[in-house]
Backbone bond lengths (Angstrom), bond angles and torsions (degrees), N, CA, C in turn:
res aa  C-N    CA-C-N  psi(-1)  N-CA   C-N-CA  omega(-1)  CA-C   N-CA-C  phi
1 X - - - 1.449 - - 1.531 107.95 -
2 X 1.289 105.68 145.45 1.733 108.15 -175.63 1.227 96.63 -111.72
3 X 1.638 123.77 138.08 1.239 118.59 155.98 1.293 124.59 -127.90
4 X 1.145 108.07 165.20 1.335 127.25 -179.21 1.917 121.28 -101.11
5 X 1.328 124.46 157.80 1.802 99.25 176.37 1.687 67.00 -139.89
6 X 1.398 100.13 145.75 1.061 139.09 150.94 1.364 119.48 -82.61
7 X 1.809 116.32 117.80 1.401 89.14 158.33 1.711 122.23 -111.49
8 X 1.282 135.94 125.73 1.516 98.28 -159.70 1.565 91.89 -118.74
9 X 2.095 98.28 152.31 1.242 98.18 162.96 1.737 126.80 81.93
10 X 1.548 116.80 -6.34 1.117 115.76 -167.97 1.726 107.50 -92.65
11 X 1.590 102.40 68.60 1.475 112.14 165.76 1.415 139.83 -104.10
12 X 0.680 106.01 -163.79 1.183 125.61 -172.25 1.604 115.72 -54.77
13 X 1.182 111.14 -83.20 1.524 145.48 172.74 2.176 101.14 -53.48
14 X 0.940 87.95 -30.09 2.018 109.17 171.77 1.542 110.98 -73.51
15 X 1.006 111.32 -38.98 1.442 110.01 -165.29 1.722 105.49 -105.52
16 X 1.959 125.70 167.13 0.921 129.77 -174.32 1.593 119.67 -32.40
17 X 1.377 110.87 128.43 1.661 84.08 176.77 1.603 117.00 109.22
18 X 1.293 107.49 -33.00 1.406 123.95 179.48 1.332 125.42 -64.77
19 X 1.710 126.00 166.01 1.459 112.66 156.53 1.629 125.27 -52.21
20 X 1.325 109.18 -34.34 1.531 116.35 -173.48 1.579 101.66 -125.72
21 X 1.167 131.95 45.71 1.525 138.49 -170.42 1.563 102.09 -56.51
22 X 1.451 112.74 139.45 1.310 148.08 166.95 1.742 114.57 -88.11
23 X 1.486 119.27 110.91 1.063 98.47 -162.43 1.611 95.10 -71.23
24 X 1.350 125.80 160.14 1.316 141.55 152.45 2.026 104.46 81.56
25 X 1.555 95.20 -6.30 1.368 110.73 166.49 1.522 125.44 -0.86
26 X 1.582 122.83 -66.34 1.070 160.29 -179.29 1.797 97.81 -54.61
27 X 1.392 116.51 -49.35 1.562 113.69 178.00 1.019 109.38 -50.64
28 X 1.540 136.70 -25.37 1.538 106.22 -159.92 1.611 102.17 -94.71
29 X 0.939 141.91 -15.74 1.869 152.30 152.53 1.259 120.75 -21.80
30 X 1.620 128.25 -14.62 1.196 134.96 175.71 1.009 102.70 -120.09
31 X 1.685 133.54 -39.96 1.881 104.23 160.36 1.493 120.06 -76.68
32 X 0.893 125.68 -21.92 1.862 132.46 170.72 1.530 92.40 -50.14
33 X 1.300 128.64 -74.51 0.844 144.17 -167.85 1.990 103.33 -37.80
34 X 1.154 98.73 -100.72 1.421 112.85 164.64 1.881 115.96 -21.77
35 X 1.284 123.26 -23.63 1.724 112.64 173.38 1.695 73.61 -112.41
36 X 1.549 157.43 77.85 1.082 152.27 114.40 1.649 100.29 -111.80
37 X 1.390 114.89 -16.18 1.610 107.30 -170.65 1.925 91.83 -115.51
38 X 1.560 120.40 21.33 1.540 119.10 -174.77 1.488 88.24 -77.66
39 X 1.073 128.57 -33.88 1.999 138.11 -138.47 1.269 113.79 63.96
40 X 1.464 123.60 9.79 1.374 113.71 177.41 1.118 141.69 -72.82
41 X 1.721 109.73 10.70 1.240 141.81 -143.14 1.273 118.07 -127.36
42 X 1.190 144.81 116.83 1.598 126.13 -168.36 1.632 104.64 -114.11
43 X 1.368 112.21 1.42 1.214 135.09 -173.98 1.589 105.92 -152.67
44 X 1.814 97.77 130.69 2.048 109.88 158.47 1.280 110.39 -160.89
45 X 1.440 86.67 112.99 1.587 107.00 168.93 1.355 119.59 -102.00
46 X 1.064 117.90 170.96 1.439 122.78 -139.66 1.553 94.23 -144.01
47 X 1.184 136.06 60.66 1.673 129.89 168.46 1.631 118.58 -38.11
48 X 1.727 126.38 175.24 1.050 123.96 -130.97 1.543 100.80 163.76
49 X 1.527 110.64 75.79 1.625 101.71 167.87 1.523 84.34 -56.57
50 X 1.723 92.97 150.68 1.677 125.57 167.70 1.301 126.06 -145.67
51 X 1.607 98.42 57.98 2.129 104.10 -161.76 1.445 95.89 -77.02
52 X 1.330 91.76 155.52 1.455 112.35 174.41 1.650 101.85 -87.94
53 X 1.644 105.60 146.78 1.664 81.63 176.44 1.164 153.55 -112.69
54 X 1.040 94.92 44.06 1.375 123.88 147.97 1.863 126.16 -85.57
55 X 1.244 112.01 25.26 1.123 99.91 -168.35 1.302 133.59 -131.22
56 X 1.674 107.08 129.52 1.713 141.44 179.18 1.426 96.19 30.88
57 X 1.616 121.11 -76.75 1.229 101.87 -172.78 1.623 155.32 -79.05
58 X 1.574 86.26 32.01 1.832 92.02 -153.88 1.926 92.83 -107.71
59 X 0.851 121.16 129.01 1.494 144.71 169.09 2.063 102.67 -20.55
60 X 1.471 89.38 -19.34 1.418 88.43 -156.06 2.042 88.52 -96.30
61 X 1.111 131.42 -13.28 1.320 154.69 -171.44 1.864 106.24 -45.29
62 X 0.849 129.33 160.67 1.459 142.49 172.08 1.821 113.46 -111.31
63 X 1.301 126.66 49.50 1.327 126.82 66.33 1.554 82.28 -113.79
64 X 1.414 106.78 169.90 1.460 117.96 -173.13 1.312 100.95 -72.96
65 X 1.218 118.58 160.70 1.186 117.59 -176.98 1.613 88.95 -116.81
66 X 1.926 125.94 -155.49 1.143 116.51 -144.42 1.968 90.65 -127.18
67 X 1.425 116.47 4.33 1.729 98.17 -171.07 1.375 99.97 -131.38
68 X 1.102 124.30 175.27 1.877 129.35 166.16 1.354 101.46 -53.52
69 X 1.256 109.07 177.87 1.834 125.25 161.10 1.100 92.08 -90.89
70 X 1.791 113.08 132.48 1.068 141.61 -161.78 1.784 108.59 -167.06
71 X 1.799 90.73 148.45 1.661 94.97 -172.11 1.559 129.11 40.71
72 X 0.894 95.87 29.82 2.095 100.40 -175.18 1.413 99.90 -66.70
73 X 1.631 100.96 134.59 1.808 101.59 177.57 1.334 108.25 -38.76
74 X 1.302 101.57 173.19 1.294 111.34 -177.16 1.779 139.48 52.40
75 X 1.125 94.69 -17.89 1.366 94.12 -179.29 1.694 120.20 -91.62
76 X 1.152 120.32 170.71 1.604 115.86 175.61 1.673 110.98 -73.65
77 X 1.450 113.40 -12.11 1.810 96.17 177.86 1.446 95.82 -76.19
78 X 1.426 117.47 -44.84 1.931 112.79 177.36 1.260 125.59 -31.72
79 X 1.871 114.36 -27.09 1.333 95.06 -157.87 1.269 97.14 -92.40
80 X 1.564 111.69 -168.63 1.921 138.29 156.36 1.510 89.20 -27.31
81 X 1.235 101.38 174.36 1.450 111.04 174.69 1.481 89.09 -121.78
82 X 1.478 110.55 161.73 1.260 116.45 -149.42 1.588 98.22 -73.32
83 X 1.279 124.32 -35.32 1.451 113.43 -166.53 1.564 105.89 -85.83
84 X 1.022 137.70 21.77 1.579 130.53 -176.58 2.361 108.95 -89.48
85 X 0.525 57.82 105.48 1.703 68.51 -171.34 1.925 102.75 -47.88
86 X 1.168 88.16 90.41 2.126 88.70 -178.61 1.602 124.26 -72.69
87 X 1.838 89.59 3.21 1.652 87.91 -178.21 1.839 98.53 -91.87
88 X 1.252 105.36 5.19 1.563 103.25 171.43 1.561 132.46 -96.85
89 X 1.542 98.89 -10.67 1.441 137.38 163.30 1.841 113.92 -58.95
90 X 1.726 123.79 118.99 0.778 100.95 175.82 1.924 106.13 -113.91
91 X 1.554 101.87 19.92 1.700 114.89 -177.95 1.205 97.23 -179.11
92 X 1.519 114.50 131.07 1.493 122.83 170.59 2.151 96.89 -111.94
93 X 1.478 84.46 113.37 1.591 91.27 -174.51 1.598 103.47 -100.02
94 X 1.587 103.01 137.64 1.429 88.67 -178.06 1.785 87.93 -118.64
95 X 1.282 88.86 151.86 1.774 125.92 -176.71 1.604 128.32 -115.10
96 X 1.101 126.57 159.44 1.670 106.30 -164.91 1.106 131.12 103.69
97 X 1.410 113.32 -25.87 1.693 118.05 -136.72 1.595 97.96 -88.78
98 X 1.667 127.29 -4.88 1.037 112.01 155.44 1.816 138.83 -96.37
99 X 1.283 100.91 147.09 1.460 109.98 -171.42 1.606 115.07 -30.74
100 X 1.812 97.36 -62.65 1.316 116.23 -161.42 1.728 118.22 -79.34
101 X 1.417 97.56 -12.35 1.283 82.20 173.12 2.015 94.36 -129.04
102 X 1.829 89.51 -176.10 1.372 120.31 173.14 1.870 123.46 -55.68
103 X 1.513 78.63 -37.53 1.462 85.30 165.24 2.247 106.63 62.35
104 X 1.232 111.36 16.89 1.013 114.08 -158.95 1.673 121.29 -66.29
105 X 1.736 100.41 -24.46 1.513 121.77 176.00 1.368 132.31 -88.16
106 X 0.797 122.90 162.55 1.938 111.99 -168.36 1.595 83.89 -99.70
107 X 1.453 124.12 -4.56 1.412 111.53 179.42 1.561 112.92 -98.64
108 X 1.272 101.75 18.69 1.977 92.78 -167.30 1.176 93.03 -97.42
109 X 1.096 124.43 131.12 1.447 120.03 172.34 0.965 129.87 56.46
110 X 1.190 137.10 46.44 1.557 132.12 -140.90 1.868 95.68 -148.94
111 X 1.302 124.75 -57.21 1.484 142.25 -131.40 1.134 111.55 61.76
112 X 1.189 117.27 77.21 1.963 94.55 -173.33 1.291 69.57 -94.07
113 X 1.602 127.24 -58.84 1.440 127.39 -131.52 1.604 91.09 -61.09
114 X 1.567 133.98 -51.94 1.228 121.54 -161.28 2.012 114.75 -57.60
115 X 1.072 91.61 -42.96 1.791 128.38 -168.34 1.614 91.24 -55.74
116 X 1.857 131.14 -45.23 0.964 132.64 -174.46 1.826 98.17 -85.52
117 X 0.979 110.91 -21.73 1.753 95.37 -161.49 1.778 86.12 -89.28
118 X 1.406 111.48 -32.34 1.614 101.92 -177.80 1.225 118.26 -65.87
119 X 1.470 127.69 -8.21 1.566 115.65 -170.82 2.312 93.78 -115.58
120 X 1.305 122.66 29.92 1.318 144.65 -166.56 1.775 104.76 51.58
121 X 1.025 149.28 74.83 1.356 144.96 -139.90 1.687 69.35 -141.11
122 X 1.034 94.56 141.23 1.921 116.46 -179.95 1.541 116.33 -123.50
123 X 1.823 100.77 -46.85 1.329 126.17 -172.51 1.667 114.44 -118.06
124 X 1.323 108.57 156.10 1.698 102.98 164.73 1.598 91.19 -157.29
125 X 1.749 85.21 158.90 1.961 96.09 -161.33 1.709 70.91 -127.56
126 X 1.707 111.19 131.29 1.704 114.19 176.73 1.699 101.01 -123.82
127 X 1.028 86.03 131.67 1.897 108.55 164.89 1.381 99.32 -129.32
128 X 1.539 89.13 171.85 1.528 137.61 166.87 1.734 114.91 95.95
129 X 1.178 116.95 -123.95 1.729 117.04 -170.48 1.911 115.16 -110.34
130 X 1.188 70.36 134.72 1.318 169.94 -179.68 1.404 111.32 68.46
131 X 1.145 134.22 160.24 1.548 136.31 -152.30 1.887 90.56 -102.72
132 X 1.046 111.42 -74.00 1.961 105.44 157.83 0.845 140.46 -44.22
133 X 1.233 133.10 -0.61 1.570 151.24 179.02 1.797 111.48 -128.67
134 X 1.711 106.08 -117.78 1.345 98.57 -165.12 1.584 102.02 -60.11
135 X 1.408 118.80 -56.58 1.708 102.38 -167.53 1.780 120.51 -46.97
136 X 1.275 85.33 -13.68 2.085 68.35 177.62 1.324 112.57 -112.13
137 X 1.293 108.99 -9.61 1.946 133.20 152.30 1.377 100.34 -37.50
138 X 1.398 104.69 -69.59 1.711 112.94 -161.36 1.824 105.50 -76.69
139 X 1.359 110.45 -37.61 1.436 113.26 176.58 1.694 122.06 -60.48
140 X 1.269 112.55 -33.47 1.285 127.82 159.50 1.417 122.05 -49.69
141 X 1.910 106.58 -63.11 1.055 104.43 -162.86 1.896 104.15 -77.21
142 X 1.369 110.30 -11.21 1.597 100.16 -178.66 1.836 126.99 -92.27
143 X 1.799 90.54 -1.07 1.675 94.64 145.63 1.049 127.50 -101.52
144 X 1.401 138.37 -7.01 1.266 147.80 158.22 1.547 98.53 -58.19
145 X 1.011 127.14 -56.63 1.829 137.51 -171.95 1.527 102.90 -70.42
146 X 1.455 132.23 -5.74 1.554 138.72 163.99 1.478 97.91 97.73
147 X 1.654 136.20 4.02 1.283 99.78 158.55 1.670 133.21 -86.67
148 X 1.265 104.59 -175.57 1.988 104.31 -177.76 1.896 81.79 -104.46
149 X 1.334 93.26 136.96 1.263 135.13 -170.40 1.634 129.76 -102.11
150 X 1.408 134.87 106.78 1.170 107.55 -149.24 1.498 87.62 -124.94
151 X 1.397 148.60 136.88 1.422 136.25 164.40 1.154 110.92 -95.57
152 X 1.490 137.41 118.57 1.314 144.28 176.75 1.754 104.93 -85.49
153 X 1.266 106.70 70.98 1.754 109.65 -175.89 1.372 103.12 -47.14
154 X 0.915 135.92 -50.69 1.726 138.19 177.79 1.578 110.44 -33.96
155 X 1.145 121.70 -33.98 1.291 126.88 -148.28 1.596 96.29 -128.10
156 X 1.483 116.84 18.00 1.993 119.07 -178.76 1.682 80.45 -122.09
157 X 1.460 97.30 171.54 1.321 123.49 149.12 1.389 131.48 -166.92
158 X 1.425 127.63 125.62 1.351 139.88 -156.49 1.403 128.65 -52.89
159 X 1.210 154.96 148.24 1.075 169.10 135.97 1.391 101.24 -21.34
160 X 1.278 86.10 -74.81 1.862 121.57 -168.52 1.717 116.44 59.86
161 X 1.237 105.71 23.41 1.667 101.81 175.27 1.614 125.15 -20.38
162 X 1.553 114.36 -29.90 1.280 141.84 -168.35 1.581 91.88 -140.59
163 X 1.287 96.80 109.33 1.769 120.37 -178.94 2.132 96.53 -53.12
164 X 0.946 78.78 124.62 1.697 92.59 -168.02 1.462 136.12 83.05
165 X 1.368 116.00 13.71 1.486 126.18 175.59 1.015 106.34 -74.04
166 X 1.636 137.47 -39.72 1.744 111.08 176.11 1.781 108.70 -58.64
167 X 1.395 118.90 -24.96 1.617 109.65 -163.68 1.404 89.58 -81.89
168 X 0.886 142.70 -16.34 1.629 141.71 -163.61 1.602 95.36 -92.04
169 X 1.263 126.46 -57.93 1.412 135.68 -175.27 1.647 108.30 -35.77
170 X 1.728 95.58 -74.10 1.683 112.86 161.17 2.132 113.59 -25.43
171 X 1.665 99.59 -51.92 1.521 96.95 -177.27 1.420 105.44 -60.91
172 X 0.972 113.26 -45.03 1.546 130.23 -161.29 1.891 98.64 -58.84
173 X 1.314 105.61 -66.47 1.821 112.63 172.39 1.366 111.43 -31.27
174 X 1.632 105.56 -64.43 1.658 122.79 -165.46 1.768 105.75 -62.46
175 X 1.146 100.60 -40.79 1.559 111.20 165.71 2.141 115.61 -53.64
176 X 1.284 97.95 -44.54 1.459 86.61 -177.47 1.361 106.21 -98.36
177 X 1.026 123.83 22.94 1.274 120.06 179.44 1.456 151.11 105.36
178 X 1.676 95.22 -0.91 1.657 119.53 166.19 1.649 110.40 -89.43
179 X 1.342 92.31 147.99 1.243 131.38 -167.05 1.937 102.46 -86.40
180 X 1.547 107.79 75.56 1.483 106.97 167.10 1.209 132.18 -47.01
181 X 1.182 143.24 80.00 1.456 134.50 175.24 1.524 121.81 -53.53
């Protein structure tokens, strides 16, 4: 089996401090990190909301949508966060980039799925932000797309808009068929 690790989301604007801050955000950067230096990986990408700004989901939206302005190209909340090591990165994919939608998956619009099946990628193991949102966005959409799916919970961390939505997210994965670590 070939795999791939996903990392999604571990920015700027994501982490403590941010427009849309994750509490404890910043923790998952040293185990992401560490299963990118396991070799277990023949593939690591590195996701990247990249809204335009004008876009659907920001509070500021026409109908409003539901979060702050957050990650807008170009800016410094968009990028990596400073401590993520990019020489361990073998693609920084950015996601989002359409208006109309949420853009929440590293698979919407993206090619991940083709881009992963072209380099023989079977499997992908996803961390980082947010465990209720994009990570179970992207974990979803990459068993729907036929890969085996692994969630490294150690290495996510929740939104939690609703006090317990990352543990629900996790049910929700383990329920369709990923493999919670």
């Amino acid at each position: 089996m070939s795999r791939a690790l996903l990392i999604v989301d571990v920015q700027v604007d994501f982490c403590p401090g941010g427009a849309l801050g994750v509490s404890d955000g910043d923790a998952v950067i040293a185990p992401a990190e560490a299963l990118a230096r396991s070799g277990d990986f023949a593939f690591v990408v590195a996701t990247r909301d990249w809204h335009p700004r004008d876009h659907g989901s920001f509070v500021t939206a026409e109908p409003p949508g539901r979060w702050p302005v957050h990650c807008v190209q170009g800016t410094p909340g968009a990028e990596l966060h400073p401590a993520v090591d990019r020489d361990l990165l073998d693609l920084v994919l950015d996601k989002g980039t359409v208006v109309a939608t949420e853009g929440y998956s590293a698979f919407d619009a993206t090619g991940l799925a083709e881009l992963l099946r072209g380099r023989g990628i079977d499997a992908v193991t996803v961390v980082g932000l947010a465990t209720d949102y994009c990570v179970r966005t992207t974990a979803l959409d990459a068993l729907a797309a036929g890969f085996a799916v692994t969630v490294e919970a150690a290495a996510t961390r929740a939104v939690d808009v609703a006090p317990g939505d990352g543990a629900r997210a996790l049910d929700e994965l383990r329920a369709a068929g990923a493999n919670v670590a």
